[in-house]
C-alpha positions as CSV (number, residue, x, y, z in Angstrom):
1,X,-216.0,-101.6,99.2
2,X,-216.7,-101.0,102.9
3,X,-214.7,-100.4,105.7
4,X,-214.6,-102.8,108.8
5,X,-216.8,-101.5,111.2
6,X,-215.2,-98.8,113.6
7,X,-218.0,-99.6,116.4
8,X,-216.9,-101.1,119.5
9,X,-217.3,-98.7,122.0
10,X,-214.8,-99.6,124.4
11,X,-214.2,-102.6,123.3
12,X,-211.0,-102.2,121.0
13,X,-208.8,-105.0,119.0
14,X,-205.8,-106.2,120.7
15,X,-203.0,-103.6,120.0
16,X,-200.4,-103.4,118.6
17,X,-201.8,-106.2,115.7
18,X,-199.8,-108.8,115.0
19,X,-199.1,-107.7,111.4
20,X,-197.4,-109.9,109.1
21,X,-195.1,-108.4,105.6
22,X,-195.7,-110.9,103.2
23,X,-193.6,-110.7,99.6
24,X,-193.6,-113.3,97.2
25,X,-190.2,-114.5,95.8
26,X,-189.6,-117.4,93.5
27,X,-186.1,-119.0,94.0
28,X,-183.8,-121.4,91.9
29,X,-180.9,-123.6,92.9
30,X,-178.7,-124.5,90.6
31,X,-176.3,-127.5,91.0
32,X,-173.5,-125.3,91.1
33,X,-174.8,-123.9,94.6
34,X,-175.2,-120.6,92.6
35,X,-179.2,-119.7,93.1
36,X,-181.5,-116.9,91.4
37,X,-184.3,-115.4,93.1
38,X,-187.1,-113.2,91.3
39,X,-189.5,-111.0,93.3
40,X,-193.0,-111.8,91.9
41,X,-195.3,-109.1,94.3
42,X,-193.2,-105.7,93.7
43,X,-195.5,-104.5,97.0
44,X,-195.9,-106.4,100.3
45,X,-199.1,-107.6,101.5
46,X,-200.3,-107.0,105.2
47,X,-202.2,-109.9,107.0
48,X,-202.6,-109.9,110.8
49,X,-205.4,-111.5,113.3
50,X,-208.0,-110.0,114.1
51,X,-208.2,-110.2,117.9
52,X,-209.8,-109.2,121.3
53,X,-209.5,-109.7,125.1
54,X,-212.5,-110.0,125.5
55,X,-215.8,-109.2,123.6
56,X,-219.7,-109.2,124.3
57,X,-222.3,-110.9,122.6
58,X,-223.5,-108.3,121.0
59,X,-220.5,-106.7,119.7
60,X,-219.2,-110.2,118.4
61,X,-222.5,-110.8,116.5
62,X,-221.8,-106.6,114.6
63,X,-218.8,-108.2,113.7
64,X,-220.7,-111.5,112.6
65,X,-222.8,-109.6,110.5
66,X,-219.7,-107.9,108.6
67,X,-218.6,-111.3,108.1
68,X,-221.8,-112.4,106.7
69,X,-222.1,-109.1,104.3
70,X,-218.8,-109.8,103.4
71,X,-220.1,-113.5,102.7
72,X,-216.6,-114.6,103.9
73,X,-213.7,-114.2,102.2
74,X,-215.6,-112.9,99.0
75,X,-215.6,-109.2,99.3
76,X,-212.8,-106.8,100.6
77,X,-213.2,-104.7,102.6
78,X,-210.6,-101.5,104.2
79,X,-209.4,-101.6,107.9
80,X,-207.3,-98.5,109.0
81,X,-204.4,-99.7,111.7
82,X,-204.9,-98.1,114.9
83,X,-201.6,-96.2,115.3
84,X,-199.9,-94.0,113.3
85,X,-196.6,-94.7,111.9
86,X,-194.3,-93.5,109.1
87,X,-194.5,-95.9,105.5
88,X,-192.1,-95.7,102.7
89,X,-193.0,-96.6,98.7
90,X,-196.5,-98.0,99.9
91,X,-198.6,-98.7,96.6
92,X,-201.3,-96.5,95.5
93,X,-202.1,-97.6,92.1
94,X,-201.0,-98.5,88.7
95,X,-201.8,-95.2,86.0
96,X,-204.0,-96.1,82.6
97,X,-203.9,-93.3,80.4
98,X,-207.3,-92.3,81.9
99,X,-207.6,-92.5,85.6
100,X,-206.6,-89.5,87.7
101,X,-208.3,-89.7,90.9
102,X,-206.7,-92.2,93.4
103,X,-207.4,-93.6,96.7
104,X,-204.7,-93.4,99.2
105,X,-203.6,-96.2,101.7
106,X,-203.3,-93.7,104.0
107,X,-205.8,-91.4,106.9
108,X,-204.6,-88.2,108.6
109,X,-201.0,-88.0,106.1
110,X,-198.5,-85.8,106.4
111,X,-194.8,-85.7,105.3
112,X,-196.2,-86.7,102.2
113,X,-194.3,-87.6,98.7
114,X,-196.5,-88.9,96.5
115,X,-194.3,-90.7,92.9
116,X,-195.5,-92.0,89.6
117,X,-192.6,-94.6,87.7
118,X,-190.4,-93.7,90.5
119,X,-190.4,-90.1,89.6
120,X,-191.3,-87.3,92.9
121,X,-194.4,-85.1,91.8
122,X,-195.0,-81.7,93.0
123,X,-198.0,-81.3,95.5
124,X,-200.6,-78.3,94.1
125,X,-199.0,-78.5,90.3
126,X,-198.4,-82.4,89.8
127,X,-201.8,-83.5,91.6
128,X,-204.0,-81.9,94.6
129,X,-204.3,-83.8,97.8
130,X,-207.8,-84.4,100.0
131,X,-207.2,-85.3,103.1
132,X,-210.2,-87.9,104.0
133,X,-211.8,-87.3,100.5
134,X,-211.7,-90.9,99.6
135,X,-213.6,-94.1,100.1
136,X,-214.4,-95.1,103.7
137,X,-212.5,-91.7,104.6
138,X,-209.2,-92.7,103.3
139,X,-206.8,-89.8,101.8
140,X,-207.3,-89.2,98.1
141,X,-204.9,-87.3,95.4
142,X,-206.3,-86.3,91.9
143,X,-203.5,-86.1,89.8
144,X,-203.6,-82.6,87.1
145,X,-203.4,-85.1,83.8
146,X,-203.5,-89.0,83.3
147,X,-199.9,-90.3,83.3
148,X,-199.0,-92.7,80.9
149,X,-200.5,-96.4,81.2
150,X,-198.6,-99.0,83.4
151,X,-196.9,-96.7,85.9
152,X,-197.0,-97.6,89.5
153,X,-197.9,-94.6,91.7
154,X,-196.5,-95.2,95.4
155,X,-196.7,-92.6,98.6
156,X,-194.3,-92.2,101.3
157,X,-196.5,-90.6,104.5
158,X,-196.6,-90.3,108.3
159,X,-200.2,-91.3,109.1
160,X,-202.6,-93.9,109.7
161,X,-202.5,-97.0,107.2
162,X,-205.1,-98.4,105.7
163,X,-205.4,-102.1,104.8
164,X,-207.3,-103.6,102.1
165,X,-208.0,-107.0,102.8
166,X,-210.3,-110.0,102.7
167,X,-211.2,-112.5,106.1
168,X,-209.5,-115.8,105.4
169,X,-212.1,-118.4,105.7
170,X,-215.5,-118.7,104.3
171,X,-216.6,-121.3,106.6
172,X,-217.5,-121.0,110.3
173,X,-220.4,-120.6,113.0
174,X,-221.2,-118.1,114.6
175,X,-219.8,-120.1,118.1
176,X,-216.7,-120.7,116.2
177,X,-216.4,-116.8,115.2
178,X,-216.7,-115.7,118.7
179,X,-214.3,-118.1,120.5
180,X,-212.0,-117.1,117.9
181,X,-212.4,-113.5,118.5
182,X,-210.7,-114.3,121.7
183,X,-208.3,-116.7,121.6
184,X,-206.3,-117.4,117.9
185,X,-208.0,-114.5,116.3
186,X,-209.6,-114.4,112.7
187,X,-206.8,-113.4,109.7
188,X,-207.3,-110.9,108.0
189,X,-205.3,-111.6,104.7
190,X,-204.3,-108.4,103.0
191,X,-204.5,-107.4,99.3
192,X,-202.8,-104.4,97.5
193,X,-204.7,-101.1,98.0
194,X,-207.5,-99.6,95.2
């Protein structure tokens, strides 16, 4: 996985993003009136244009190039949000039996409380923490021993977010990339974090 390129030199998206919380809840009416709902994503996904005021040439062919290495909406790839902020239960991963090294959606954490099924784990005995140790410079734990498969393992931090997430269209020119650079802005659909 790559991360979207950090390379504008003065030439930064529109902040704050317009970041979108999507969960995904199935509901049920019943003739009664009664209703039943069941939550189907257990963590939110992030989506939110990817927009500037203005952009060069240059600059919005980089950015066309990221899209063509990303071959559209193929590959993911991480963006980190450009504030910092403070995230509750955000998901890190789901344990095997096997894995203990984790990638964290998070840069630059502190405050941080790092759970596996729910449960607080202690920070130097329970796992070690590596601030920008993992991919694309992202905050990584490595946890002492493998927990039990099927567990999720969330993180509450103060930091930077990051984003895993895919471009939402495979089909465009590069005319059509550019004008929308400036004016809708392209989604960027997001996906949980690995």
């Amino acid at each position: 996985m790559t991360a979207f390129p950090d390379l504008l030199t003065g030439v930064r998206p529109i902040n704050p993003f317009s970041e979108s919380i999507e969960f995904r809840t199935l509901g049920s009416e019943y003739d009664s009136g009664e209703s039943a709902t069941k939550q189907k994503w257990l963590f939110p996904k992030r989506s939110f244009p990817l927009k500037y005021k203005n952009i060069t040439t240059a600059n919005a062919r980089i950015l066309w190039q990221f899209f063509m290495s990303c071959k559209g909406k193929h590959l993911p790839f991480n963006v980190f949000l450009p504030w910092e902020s403070e995230y509750v239960g955000e998901y890190v991963g789901t344990t095997d039996g096997v894995t203990t090294i984790y990638n964290l959606p998070s840069k630059m954490a502190s405050g941080y409380t790092v759970y596996v099924g729910g449960a607080a784990l202690t920070a130097g005995i329970d796992y070690t923490f590596t601030a920008a140790g993992g991919e694309d410079g992202a905050d990584k734990i490595t946890l002492s021993t493998p927990h039990t498969a099927g567990a999720y393992i969330t993180i509450d931090f103060t930091g930077i977010l990051k984003v895993r997430c895919k471009f939402s269209e495979d089909v465009m020119s590069f005319d059509t990339f550019r004008n929308r650079l400036v004016t809708t802005g392209l989604t960027l659909k997001g996906m949980l974090n690995a």
